[in-house]
Legacy VTK file of the C-alpha trace (Angstrom):
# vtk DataFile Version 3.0
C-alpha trace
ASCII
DATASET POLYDATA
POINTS 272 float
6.847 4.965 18.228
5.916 8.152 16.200
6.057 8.073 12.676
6.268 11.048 9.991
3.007 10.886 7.683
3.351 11.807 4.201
1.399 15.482 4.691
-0.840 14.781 1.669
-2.226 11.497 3.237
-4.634 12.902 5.589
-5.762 15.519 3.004
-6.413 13.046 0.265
-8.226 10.631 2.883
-10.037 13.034 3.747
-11.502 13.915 -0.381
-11.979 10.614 -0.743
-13.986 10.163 2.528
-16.275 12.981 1.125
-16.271 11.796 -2.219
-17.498 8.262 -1.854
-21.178 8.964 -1.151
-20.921 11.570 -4.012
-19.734 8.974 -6.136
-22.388 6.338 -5.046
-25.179 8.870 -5.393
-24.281 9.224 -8.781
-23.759 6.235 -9.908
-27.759 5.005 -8.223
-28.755 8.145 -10.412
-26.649 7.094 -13.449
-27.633 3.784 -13.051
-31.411 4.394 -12.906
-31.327 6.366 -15.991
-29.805 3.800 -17.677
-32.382 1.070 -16.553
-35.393 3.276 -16.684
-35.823 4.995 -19.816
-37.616 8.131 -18.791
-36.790 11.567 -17.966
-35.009 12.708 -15.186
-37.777 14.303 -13.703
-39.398 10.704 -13.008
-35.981 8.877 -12.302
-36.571 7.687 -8.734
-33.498 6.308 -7.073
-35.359 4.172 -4.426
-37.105 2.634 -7.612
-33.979 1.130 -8.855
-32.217 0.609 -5.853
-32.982 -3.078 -5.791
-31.089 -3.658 -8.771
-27.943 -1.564 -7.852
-28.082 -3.275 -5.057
-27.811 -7.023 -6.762
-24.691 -6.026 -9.230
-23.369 -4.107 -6.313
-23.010 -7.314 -3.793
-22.285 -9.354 -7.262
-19.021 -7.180 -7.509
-18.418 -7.342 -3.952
-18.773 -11.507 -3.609
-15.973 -11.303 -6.594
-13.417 -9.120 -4.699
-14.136 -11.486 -1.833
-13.551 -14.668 -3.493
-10.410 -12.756 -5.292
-8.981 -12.491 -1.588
-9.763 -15.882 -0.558
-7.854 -17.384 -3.478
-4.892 -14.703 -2.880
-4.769 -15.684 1.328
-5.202 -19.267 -0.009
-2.377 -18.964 -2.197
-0.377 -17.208 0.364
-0.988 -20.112 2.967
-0.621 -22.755 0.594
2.271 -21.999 -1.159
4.135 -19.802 1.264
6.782 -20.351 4.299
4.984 -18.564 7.138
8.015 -17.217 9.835
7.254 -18.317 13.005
9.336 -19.449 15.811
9.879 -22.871 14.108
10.472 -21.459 11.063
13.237 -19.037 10.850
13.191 -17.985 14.434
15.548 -15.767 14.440
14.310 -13.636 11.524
11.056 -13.839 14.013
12.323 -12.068 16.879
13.644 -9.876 14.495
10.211 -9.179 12.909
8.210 -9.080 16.194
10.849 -6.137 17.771
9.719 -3.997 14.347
6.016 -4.233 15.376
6.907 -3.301 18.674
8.812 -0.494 17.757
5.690 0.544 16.030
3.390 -0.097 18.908
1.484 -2.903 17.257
-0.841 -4.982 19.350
-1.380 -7.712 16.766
1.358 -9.281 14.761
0.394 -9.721 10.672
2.008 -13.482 10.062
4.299 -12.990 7.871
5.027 -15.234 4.632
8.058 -15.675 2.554
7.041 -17.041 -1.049
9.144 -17.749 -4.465
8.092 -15.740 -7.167
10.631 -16.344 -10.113
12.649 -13.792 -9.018
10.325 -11.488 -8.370
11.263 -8.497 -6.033
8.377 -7.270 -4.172
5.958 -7.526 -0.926
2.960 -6.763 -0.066
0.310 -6.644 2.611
-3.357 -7.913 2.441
-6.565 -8.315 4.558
-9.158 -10.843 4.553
-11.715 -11.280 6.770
-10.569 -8.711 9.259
-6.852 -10.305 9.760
-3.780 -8.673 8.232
-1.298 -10.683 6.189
2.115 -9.714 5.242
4.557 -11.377 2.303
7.619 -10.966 0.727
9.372 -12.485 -2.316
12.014 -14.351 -1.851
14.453 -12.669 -3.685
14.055 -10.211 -1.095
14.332 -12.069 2.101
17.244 -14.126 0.836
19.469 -10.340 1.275
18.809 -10.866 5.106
22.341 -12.804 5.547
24.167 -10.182 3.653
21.955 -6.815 3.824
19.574 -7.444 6.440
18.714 -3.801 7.341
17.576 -3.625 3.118
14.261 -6.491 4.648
14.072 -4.549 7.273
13.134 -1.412 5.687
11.018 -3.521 3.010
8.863 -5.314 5.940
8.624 -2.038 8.254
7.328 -0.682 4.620
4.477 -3.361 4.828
4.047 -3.156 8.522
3.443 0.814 7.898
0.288 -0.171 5.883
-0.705 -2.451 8.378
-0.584 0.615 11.331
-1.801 3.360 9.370
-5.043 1.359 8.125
-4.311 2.036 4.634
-6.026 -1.675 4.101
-9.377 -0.962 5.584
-9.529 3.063 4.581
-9.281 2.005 1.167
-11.589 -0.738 1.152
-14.475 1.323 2.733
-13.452 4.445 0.009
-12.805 2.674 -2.444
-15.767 4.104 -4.952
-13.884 7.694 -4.674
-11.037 5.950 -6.514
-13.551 6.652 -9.649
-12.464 10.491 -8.924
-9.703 11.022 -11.527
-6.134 10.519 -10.258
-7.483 10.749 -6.496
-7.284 6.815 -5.842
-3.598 6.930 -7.461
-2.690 10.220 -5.189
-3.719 8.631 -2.032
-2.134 5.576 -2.756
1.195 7.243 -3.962
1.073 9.040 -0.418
0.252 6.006 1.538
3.476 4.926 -0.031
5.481 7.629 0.791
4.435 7.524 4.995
5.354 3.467 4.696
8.882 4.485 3.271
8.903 7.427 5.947
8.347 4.804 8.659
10.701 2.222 7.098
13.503 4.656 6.981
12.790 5.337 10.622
12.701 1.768 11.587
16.564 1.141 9.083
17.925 4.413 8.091
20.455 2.530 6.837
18.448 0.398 4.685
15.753 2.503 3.042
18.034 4.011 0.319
19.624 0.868 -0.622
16.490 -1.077 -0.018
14.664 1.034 -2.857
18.054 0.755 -5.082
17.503 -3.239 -5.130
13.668 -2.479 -6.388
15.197 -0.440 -9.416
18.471 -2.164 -10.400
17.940 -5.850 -8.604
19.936 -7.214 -5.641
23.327 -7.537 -7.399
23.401 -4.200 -9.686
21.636 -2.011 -7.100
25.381 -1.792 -5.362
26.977 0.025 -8.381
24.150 1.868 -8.662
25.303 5.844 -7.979
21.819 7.375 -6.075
22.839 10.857 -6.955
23.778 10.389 -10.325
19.980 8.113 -10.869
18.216 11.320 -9.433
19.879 13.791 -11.439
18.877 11.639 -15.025
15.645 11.129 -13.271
15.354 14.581 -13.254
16.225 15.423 -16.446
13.843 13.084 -18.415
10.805 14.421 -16.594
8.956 14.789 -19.514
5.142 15.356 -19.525
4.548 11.672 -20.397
7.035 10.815 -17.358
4.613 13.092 -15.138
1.210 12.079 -16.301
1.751 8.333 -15.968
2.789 8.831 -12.555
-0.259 10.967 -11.935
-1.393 7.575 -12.916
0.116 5.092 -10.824
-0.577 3.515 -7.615
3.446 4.223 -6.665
5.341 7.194 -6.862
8.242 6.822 -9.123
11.472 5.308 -7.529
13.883 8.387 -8.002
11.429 10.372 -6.021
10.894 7.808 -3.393
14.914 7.848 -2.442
14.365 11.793 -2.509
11.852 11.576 -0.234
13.697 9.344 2.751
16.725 11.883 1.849
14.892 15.319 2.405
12.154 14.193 4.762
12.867 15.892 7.949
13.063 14.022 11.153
10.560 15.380 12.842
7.892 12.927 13.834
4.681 13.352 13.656
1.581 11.924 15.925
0.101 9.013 14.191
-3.905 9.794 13.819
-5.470 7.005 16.411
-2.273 6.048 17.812
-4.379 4.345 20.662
-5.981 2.547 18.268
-5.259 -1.773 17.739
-4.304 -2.895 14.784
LINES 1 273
272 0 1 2 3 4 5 6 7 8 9 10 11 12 13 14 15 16 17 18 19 20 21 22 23 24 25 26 27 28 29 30 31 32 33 34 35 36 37 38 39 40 41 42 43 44 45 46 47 48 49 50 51 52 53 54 55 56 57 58 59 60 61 62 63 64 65 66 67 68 69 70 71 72 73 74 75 76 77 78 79 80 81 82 83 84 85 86 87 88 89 90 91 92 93 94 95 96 97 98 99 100 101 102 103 104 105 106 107 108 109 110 111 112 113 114 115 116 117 118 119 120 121 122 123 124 125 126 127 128 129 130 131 132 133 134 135 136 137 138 139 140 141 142 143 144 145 146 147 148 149 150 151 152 153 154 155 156 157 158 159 160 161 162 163 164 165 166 167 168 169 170 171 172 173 174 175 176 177 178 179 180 181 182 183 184 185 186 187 188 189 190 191 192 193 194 195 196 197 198 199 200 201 202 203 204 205 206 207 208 209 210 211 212 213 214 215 216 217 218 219 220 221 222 223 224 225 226 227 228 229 230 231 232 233 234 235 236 237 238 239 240 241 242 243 244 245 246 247 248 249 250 251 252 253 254 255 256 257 258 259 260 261 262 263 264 265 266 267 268 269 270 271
């Protein structure tokens, strides 16, 4: 399967791809003129290199650890789906990765967050992981196409790369806003492929993430756009300049006006 790519992604991976050596040039150079106190003239980046080095792999073993705790967490606490457990759900969940072409299957977990709606996808040590709340997964007797547009949402990060491209960019996220931009489009090409993979679920499916999975049925879409709209101040615009995730009214615009034309997935060949 084909899948329609937000058109900003590619552009925005591609800044951030030539703004991460730019980034760690200058912060060797920053970073040597903080530690030697000399001109710039003299400032030899090889001389401090060393150092940046050390505080460098001392950030990097505490994102590690950070990931082994959250994978341990996942495992620990969490119900992985499986064929023992929820089978059918399963089959279900192994016919959306095929669907999308995907050689390896994230296992999935189902955790209990306090009511929490939400999933997400990580990877650790080269193997993807996929979870989602509870809250969510219990809709699957009533509105199953809603957790069927939330995990094809997940598995989209999972078959775009979005894991690994931001992991080895991740210094350009020091760019103002770029980080947040590329991330705000990575979310829009999951929604584009979870719409693709349940049409029928993607609207309601981001409803339940704004109202909750009782109100989100009396929700009118229209009518949340429209006061969306209207109370687009500047402070509405620059925090979502800001965030990680585009705002929910213009999420459900986007699965409503996106076109559906598809669009060839850059290294479809490629295993996930």
């Amino acid at each position: 399967m084909k899948v329609r790519v937000c058109k900003k992604e590619n552009v925005l991976f591609a800044l951030k791809v030539i703004f991460t050596p730019v980034v760690l040039f200058a912060i060797i150079i920053g970073f040597a003129f903080c530690v030697m106190d000399t001109n710039p003239e003299e400032v030899s980046p090889l001389a401090v290199l060393p150092v940046f080095i050390f505080y460098f792999l001392l950030i990097a073993v505490w994102v590690y650890f950070r990931k082994i705790f959250l994978v341990g967490y996942l495992k620990g606490n969490g119900v992985e789906i499986n064929q023992e457990q929820f089978p059918e759900f399963y089959v279900f969940y192994q016919k959306m990765a095929e669907e999308l072409n995907m050689k390896k299957l994230p296992p999935l977990f189902v955790l209990q967050e306090g009511g929490s709606l939400n999933a997400f996808a990580i990877r650790f040590s080269c193997k993807n992981y996929i979870a989602i709340f509870s809250d969510i997964f219990e809709l699957y007797d009533t509105e199953p196409e809603v957790v069927k547009f939330v995990l094809a949402h997940e598995l989209g990060h999972v078959k775009r790369n979005h894991l690994q491209k931001r992991f080895w960019t991740g210094l350009s996220s020091l760019i103002p806003f770029l980080g947040a931009a590329y991330s705000r489009a990575c979310e829009y090409t999951c929604d584009n492929i979870g719409c693709d993979l349940s049409e029928n679920g993607a609207e309601k499916g981001l409803l339940v993430l704004a109202a909750g999975k009782s109100l989100y049925a009396k929700m009118n879409a229209a009518k949340y756009i429209e006061n969306a709209k209207k109370s687009r101040s500047a402070s509405v615009v620059f925090s979502e300049l800001c965030s990680s995730h585009p705002y929910l009214p213009n999420r459900i615009k986007n699965i409503q006006n996106a076109p559906k034309v598809e669009t060839a997935v850059a290294g479809e060949a490629q295993e996930n």
